[in-house]
TIDO-634752 format. One record per residue (C-alpha): x, y, z; residue number from 1; residue in one letter. Coordinates in pm, 1 decimal, decimal comma. Last residue first. Layout:
BEGIN
<rec X="X" Y="Y" Z="Z" k="NUM" r="A"/>
...
***
This chain:
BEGIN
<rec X="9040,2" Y="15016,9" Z="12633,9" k="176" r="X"/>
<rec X="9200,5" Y="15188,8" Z="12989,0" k="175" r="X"/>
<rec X="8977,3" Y="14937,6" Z="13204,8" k="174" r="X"/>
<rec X="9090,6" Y="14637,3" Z="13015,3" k="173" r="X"/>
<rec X="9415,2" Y="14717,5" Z="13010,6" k="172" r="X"/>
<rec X="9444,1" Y="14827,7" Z="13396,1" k="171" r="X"/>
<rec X="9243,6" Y="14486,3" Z="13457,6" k="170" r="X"/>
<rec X="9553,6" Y="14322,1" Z="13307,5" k="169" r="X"/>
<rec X="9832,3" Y="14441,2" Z="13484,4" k="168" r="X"/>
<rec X="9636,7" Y="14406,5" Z="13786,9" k="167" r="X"/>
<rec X="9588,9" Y="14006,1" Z="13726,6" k="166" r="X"/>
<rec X="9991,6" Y="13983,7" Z="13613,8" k="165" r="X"/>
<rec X="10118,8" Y="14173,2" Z="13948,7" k="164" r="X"/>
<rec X="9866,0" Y="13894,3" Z="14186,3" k="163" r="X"/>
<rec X="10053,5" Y="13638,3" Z="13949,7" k="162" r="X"/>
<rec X="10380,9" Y="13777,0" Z="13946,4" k="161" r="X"/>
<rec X="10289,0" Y="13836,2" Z="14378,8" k="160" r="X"/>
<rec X="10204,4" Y="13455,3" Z="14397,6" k="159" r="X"/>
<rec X="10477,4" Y="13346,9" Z="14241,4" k="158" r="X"/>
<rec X="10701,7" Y="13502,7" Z="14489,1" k="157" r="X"/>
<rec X="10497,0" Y="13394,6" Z="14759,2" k="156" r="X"/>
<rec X="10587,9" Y="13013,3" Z="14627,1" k="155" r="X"/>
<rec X="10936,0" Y="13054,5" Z="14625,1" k="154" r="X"/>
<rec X="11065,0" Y="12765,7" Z="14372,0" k="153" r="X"/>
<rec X="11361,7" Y="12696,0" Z="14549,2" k="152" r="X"/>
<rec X="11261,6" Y="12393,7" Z="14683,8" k="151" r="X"/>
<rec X="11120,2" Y="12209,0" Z="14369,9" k="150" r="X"/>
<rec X="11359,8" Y="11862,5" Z="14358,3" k="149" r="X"/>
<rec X="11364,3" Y="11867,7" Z="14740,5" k="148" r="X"/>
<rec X="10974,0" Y="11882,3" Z="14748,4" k="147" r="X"/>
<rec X="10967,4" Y="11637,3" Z="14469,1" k="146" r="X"/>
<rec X="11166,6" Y="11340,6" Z="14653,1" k="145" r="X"/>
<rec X="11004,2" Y="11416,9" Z="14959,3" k="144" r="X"/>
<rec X="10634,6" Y="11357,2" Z="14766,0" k="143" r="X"/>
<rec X="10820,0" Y="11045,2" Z="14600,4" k="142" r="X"/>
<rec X="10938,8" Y="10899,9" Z="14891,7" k="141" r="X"/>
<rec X="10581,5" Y="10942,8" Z="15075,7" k="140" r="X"/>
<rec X="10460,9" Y="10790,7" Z="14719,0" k="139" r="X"/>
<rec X="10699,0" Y="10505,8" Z="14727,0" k="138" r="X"/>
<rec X="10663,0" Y="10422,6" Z="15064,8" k="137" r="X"/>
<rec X="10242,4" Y="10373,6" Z="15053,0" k="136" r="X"/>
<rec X="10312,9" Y="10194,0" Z="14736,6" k="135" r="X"/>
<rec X="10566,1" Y="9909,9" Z="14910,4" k="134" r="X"/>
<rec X="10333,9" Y="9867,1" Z="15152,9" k="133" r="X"/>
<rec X="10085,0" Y="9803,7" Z="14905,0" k="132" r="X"/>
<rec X="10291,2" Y="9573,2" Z="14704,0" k="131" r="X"/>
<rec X="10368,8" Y="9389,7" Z="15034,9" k="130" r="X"/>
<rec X="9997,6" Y="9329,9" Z="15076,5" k="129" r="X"/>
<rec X="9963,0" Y="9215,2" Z="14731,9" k="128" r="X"/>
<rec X="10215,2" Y="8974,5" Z="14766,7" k="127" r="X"/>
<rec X="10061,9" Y="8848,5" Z="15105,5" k="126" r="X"/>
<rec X="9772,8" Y="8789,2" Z="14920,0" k="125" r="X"/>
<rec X="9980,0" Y="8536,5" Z="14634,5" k="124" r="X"/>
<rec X="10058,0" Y="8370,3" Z="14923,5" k="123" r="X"/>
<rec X="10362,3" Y="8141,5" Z="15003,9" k="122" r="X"/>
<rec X="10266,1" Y="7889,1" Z="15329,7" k="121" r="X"/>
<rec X="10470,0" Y="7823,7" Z="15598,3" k="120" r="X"/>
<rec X="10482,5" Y="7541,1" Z="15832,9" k="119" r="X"/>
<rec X="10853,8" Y="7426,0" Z="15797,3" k="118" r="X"/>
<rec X="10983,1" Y="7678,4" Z="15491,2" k="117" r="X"/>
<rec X="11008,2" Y="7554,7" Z="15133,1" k="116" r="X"/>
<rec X="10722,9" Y="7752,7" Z="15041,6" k="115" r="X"/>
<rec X="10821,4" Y="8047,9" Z="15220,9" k="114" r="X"/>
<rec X="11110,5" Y="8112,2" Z="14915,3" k="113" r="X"/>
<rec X="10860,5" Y="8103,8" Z="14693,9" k="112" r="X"/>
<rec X="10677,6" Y="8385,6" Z="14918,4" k="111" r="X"/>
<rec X="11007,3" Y="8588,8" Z="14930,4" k="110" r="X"/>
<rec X="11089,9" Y="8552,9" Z="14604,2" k="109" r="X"/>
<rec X="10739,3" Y="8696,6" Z="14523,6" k="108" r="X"/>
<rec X="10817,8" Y="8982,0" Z="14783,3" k="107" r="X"/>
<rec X="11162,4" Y="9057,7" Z="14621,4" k="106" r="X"/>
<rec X="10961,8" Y="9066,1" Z="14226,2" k="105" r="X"/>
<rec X="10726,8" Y="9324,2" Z="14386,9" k="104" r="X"/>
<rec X="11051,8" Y="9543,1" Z="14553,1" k="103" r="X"/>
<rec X="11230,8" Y="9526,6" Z="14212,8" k="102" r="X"/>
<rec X="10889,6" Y="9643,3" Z="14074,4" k="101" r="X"/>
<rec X="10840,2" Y="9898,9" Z="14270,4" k="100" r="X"/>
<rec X="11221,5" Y="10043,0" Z="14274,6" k="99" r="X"/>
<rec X="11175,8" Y="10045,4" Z="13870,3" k="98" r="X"/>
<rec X="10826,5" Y="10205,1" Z="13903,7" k="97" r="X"/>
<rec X="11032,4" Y="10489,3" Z="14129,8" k="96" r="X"/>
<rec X="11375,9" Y="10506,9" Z="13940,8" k="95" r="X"/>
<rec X="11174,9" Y="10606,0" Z="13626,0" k="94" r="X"/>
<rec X="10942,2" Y="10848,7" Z="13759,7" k="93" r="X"/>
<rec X="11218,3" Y="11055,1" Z="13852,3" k="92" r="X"/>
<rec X="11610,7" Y="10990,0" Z="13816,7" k="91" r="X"/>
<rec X="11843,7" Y="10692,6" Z="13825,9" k="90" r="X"/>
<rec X="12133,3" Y="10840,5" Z="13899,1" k="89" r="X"/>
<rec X="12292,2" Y="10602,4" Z="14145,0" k="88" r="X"/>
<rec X="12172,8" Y="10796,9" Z="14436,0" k="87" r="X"/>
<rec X="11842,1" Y="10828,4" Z="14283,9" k="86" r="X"/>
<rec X="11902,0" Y="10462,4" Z="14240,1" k="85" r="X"/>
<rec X="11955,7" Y="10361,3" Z="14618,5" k="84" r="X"/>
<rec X="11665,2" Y="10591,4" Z="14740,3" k="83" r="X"/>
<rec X="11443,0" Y="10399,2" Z="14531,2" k="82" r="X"/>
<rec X="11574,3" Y="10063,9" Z="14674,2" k="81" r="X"/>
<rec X="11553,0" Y="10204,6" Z="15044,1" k="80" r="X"/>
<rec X="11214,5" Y="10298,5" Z="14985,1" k="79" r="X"/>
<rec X="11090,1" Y="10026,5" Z="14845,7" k="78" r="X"/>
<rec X="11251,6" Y="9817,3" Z="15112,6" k="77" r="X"/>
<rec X="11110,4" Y="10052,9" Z="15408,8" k="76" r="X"/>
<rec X="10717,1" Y="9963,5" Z="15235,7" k="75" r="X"/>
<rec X="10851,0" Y="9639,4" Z="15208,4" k="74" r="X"/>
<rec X="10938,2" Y="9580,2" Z="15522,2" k="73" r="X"/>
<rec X="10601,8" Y="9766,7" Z="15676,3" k="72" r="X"/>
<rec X="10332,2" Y="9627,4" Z="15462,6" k="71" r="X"/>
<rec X="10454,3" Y="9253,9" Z="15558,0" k="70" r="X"/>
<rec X="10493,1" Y="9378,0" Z="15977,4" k="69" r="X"/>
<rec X="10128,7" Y="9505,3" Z="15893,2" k="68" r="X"/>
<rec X="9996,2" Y="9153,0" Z="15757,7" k="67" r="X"/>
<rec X="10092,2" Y="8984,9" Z="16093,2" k="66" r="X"/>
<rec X="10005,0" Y="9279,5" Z="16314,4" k="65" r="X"/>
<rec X="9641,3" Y="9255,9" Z="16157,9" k="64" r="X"/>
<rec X="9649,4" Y="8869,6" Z="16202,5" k="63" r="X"/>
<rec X="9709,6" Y="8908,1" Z="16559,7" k="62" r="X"/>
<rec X="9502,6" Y="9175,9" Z="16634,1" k="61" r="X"/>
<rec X="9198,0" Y="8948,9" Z="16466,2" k="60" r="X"/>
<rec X="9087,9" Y="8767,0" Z="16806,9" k="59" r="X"/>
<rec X="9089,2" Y="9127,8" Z="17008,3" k="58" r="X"/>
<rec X="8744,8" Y="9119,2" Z="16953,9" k="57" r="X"/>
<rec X="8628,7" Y="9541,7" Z="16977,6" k="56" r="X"/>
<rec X="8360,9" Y="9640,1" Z="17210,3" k="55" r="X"/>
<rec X="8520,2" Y="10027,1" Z="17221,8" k="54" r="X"/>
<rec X="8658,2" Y="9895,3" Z="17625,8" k="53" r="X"/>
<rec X="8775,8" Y="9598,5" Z="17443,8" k="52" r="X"/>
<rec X="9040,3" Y="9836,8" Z="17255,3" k="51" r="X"/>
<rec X="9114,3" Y="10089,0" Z="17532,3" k="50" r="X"/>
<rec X="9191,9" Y="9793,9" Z="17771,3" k="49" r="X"/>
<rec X="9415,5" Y="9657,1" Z="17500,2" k="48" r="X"/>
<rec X="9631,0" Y="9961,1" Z="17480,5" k="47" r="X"/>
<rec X="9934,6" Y="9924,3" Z="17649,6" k="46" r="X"/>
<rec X="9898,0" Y="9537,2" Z="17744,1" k="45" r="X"/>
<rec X="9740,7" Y="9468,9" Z="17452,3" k="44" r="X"/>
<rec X="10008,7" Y="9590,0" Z="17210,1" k="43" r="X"/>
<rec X="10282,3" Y="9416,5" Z="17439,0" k="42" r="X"/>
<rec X="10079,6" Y="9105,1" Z="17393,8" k="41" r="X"/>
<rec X="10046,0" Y="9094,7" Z="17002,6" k="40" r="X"/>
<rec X="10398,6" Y="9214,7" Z="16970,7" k="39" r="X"/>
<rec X="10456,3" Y="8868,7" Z="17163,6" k="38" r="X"/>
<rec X="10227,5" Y="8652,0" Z="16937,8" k="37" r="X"/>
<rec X="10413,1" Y="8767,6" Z="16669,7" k="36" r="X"/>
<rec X="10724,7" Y="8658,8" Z="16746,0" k="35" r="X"/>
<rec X="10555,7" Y="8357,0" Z="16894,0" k="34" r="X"/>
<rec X="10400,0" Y="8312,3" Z="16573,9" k="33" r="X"/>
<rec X="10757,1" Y="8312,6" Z="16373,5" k="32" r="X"/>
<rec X="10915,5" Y="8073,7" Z="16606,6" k="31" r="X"/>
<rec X="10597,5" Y="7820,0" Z="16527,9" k="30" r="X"/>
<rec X="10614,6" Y="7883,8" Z="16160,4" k="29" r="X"/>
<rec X="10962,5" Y="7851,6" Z="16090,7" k="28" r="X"/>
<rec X="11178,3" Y="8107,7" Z="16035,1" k="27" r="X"/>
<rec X="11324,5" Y="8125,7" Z="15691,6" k="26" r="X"/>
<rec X="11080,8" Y="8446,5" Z="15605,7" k="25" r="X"/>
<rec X="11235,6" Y="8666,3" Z="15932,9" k="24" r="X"/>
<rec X="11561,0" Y="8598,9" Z="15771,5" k="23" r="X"/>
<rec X="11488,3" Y="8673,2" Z="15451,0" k="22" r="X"/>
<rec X="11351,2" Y="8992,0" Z="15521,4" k="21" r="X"/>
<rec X="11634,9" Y="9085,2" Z="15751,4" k="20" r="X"/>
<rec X="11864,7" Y="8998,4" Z="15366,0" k="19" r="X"/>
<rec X="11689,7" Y="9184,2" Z="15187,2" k="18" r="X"/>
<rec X="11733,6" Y="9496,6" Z="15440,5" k="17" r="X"/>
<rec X="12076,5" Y="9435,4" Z="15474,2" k="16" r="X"/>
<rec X="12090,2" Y="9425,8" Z="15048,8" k="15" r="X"/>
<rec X="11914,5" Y="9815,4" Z="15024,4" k="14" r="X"/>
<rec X="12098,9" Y="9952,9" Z="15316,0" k="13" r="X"/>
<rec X="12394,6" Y="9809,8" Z="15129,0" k="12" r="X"/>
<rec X="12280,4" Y="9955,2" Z="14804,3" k="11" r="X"/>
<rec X="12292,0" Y="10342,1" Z="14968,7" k="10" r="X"/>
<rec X="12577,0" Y="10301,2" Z="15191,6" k="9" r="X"/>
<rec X="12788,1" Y="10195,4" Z="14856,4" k="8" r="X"/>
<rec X="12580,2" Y="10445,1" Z="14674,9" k="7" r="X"/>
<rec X="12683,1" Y="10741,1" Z="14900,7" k="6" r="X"/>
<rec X="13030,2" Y="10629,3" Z="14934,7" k="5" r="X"/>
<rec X="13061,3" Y="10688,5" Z="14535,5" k="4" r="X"/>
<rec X="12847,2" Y="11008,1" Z="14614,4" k="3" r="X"/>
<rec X="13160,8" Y="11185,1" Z="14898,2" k="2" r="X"/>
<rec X="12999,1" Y="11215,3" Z="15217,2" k="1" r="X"/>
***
């Protein structure tokens, strides 16, 4: 794929994305707890035997789904948005705080935005959560990101020039 095709893919992954968020943030509150409320079942019927079975109160599954769907769509938006600058030349550390904090600014638009929703609230909480989604993506992006970048170092070769380096210099001390 040619790179000017690349970045087009690249920012429209980014803006699709934006705009799935906004989407799930316009729905009102009672469509948006029987979303919800429906993950909430399928989860217990595959698994909610093994969950009461440990003595656990299912009562908070729905909150914890809740704040992971947050984690999750920004933890893919930060990762879409740093993968759209590396393709646009953005490199390193710079394209990574830069994708954080366009993915930071997203989730506070996305609070305001909840504001003027029917029986939503904006919290400065579910902020944070998103933040630490979008964290969690940046650092798996940025581990990738560095493997790629170092590939061809071979790492047994290094090893030996070390292992060669050691010798080298216990047969100087021993001959002095």
């Amino acid at each position: 794929m040619k790179i000017e095709n690349k970045r087009i893919v690249s920012w429209s992954a980014v803006i699709l994305w934006m705009l799935l968020i906004f989407a799930f943030s316009a729905q009102p509150a009672v469509k948006s707890e029987k979303v919800s409320h429906g993950l909430v079942a399928i989860i217990i019927r595959y698994i909610g035997n093994l969950i009461t079975s440990a003595g656990i109160d299912l009562s908070w599954l729905d909150g914890i789904v809740r704040k992971s769907a947050h984690a999750f769509l920004f933890c893919v938006l930060a990762v879409l948005v740093a993968n759209a600058l590396l393709t646009t030349g953005v490199k390193g550390l710079k394209a990574f705080i830069f994708a954080f904090v366009v993915t930071v600014l997203y989730a506070c638009s996305d609070e305001l935005h909840q504001l003027f929703v029917p029986g939503r609230a904006g919290m400065l909480s579910d902020v944070a959560i998103d933040s630490l989604g979008a964290i969690a993506g940046l650092c798996l992006t940025g581990a990738i990101y560095w493997i790629t970048m170092h590939k061809e170092i071979n790492i047994s070769e290094k090893f030996n020039t070390a292992v060669l380096k050691l010798n080298l210099f216990k047969s100087l001390r021993s001959n002095s």
